[in-house]
C-alpha positions as CSV (number, residue, x, y, z in Angstrom):
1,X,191.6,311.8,103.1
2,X,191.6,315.8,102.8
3,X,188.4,317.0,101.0
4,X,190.5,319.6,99.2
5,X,194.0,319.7,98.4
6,X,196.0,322.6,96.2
7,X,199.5,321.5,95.8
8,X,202.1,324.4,94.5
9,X,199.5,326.4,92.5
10,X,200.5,328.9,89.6
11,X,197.7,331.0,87.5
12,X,198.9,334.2,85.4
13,X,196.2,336.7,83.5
14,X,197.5,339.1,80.9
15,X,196.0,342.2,81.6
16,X,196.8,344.8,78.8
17,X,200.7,344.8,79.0
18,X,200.6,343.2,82.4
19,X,200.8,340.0,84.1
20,X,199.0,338.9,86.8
21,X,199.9,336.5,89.0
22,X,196.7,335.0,90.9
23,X,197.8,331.7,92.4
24,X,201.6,332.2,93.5
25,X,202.8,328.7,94.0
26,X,200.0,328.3,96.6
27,X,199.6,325.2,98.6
28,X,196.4,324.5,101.0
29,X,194.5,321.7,102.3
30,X,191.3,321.1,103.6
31,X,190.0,318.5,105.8
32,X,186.4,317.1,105.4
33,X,183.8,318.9,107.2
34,X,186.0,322.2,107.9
35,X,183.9,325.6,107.4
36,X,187.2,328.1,105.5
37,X,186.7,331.1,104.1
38,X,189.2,332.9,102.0
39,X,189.8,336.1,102.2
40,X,191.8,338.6,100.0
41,X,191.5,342.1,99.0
42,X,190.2,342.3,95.0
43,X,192.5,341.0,92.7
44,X,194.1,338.8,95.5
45,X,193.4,335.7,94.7
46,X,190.4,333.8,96.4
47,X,187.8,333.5,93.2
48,X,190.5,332.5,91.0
49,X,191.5,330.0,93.7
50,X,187.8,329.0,94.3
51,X,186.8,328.0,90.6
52,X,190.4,326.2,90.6
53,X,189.2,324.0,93.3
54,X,186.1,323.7,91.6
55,X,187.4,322.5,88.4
56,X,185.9,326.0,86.6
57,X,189.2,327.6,86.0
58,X,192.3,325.3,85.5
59,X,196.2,326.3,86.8
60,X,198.9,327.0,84.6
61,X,200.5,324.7,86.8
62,X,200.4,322.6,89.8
63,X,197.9,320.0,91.4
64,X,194.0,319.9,92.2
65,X,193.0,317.2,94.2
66,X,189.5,316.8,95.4
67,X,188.4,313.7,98.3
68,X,191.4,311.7,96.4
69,X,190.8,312.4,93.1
70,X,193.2,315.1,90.6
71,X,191.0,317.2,88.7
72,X,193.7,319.7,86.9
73,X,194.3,317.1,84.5
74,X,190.4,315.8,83.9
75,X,189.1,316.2,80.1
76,X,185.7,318.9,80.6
77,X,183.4,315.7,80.4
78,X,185.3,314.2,83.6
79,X,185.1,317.8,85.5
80,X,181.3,318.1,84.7
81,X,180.9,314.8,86.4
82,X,182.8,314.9,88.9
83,X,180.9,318.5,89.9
84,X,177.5,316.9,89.7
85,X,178.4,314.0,91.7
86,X,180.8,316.0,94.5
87,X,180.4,320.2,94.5
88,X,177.9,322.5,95.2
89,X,177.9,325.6,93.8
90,X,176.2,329.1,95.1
91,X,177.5,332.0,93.4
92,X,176.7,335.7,93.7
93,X,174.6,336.1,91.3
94,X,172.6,333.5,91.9
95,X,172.4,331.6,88.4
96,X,169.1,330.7,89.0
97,X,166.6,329.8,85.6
98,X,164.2,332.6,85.0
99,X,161.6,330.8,83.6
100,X,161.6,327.8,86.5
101,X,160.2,327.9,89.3
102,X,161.9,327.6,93.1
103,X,161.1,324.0,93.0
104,X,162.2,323.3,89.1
105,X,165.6,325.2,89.8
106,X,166.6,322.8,92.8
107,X,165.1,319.4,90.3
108,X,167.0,320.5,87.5
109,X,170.4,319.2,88.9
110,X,169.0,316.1,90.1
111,X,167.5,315.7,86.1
112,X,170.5,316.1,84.9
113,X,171.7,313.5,87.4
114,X,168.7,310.9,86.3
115,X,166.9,311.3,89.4
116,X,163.9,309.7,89.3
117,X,160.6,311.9,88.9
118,X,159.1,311.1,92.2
119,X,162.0,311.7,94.0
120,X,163.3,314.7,92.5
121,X,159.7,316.0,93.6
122,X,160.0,315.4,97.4
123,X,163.6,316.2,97.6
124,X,163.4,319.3,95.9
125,X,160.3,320.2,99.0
126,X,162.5,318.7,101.8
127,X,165.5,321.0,101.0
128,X,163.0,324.0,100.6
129,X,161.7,323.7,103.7
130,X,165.2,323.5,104.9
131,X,165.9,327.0,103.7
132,X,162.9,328.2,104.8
133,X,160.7,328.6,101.9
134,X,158.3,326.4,102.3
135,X,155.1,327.6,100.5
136,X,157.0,329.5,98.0
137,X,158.2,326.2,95.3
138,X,155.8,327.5,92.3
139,X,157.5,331.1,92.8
140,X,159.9,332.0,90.1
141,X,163.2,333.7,90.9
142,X,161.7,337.4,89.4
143,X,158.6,336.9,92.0
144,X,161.1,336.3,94.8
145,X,163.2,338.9,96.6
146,X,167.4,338.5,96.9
147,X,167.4,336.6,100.0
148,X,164.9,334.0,98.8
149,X,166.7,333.5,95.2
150,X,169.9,333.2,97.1
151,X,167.9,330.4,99.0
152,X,166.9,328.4,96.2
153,X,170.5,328.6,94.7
154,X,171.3,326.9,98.1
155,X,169.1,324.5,98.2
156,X,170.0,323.3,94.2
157,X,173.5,323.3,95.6
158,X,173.1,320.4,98.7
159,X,170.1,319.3,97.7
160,X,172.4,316.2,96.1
161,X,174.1,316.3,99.7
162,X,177.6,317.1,97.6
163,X,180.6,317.0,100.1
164,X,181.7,319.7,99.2
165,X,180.3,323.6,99.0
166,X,181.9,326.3,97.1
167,X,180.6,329.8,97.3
168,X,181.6,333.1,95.7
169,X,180.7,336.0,98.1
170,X,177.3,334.7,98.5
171,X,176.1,337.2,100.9
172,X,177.0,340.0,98.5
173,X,173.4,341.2,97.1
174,X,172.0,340.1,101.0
175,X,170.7,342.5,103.4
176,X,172.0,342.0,107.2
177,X,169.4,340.0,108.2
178,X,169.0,337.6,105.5
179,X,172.9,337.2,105.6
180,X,173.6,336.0,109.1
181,X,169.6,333.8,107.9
182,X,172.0,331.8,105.2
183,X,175.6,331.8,107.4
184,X,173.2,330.0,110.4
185,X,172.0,327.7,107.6
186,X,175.5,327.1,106.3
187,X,176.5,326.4,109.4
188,X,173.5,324.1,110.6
189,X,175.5,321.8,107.2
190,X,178.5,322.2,107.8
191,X,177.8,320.6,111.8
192,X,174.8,318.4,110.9
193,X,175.5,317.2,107.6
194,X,179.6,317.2,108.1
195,X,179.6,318.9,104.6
196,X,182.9,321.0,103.6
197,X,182.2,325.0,102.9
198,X,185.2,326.7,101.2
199,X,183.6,330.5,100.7
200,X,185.2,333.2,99.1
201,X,184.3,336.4,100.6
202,X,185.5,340.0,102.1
203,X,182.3,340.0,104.3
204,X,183.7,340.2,108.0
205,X,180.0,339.2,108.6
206,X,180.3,335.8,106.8
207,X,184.1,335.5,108.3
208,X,183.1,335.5,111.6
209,X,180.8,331.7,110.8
210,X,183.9,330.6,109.9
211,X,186.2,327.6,111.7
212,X,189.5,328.7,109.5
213,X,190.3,332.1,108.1
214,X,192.5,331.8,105.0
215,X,194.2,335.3,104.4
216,X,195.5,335.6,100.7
217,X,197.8,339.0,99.3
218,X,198.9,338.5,95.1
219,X,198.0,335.5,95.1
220,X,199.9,333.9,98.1
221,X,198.3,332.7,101.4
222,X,199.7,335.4,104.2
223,X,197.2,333.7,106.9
224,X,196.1,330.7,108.0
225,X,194.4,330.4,111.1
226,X,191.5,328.4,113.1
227,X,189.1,330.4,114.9
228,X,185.6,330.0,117.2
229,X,182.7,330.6,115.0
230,X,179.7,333.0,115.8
């Protein structure tokens, strides 16, 4: 069963007097466990095909289907589960809560999901110390620098172990260092943890991590291609 699966894809924006097409009658699948990024110049297409995947932006027309399951047709209620239970999020800005700390940004989703108290605790530490920030849980994200915050966003977003990851230029606010940092943790996921990254991104850095580049132009995949990963 493919973890992602876009079948015939249309999405038009009005821009003043002007339509713009975003999703072209696009089709694309994507097996379980495959690391693809997509990659367009602005305006071409990958965000608005991201958050269709993701059940945050719905097609005008066409089919969403994520591990077996159509989403373009779920009422808001059925997407927000079905996000919870199934997709990570990490998005450029971060979205982190300003007034939690590290360690109450990564429990929140797992609240929301009725995680127990106890284990909300030590899975929120685990997945810390995963992305490195052991020490720093009681930090809050203004006490934190970029690469850190982009950390904890990480870890809220597979602390759950959701198959799937979806990720909006995350390396966009990250210095060099701390970007090929979170691509080698990405990557340690994607191989030990057989979890499925989809990221959106014009970063050759982030591209070269990649298993499958997915060109896009108006709206329309022009490239399609497996490659070795750094």
């Amino acid at each position: 069963m493919s973890a992602v699966r876009c079948i015939d894809l249309c999405k038009t924006y009005r821009q003043g007097d002007v339509d713009i097409k975003a999703l072209d009658h696009l089709t694309v699948e994507i097996e379980k466990g495959e690391f693809v990024c997509l990659m367009s110049p602005s305006g071409g297409g990958k965000t608005t095909l991201l958050n269709a995947i993701g059940g945050l932006d719905i097609p005008d027309s066409g089919e969403v289907w994520i591990a077996g399951e159509r989403i373009d047709q779920m009422s808001k209620g059925e997407l927000a589960d079905l996000r919870l239970a199934n997709i990570g999020f990490v998005f450029q800005a971060y979205n982190l809560i300003p007034v939690l700390t590290a360690q109450e940004n990564v429990e929140f989703v797992m609240q929301v999901q009725g995680v127990s108290s106890a284990e909300r605790r030590n899975k929120s530490f685990a997945i810390l110390e995963e992305v490195g920030l052991k020490g720093l849980e009681g930090r809050r994200p203004a006490e934190m620098s970029g690469g850190q915050q982009q950390r904890v966003a990480v870890a809220r977003a597979i602390v759950s172990r959701p198959e799937l990851v979806l990720a909006d230029e995350p390396t966009a606010n990250l210095d060099s260092k701390t970007s090929t940092e979170l691509m080698e943790l990405f990557t340690e996921l994607n191989e030990h943890h057989n979890t499925t990254f989809v990221i959106a991104t014009h970063d050759q850095r982030v591209q070269a991590y990649a298993k499958r580049l997915v060109r896009m132009l108006d709206g329309r995949i022009v490239d399609d291609v497996e490659q070795h990963a750094a």
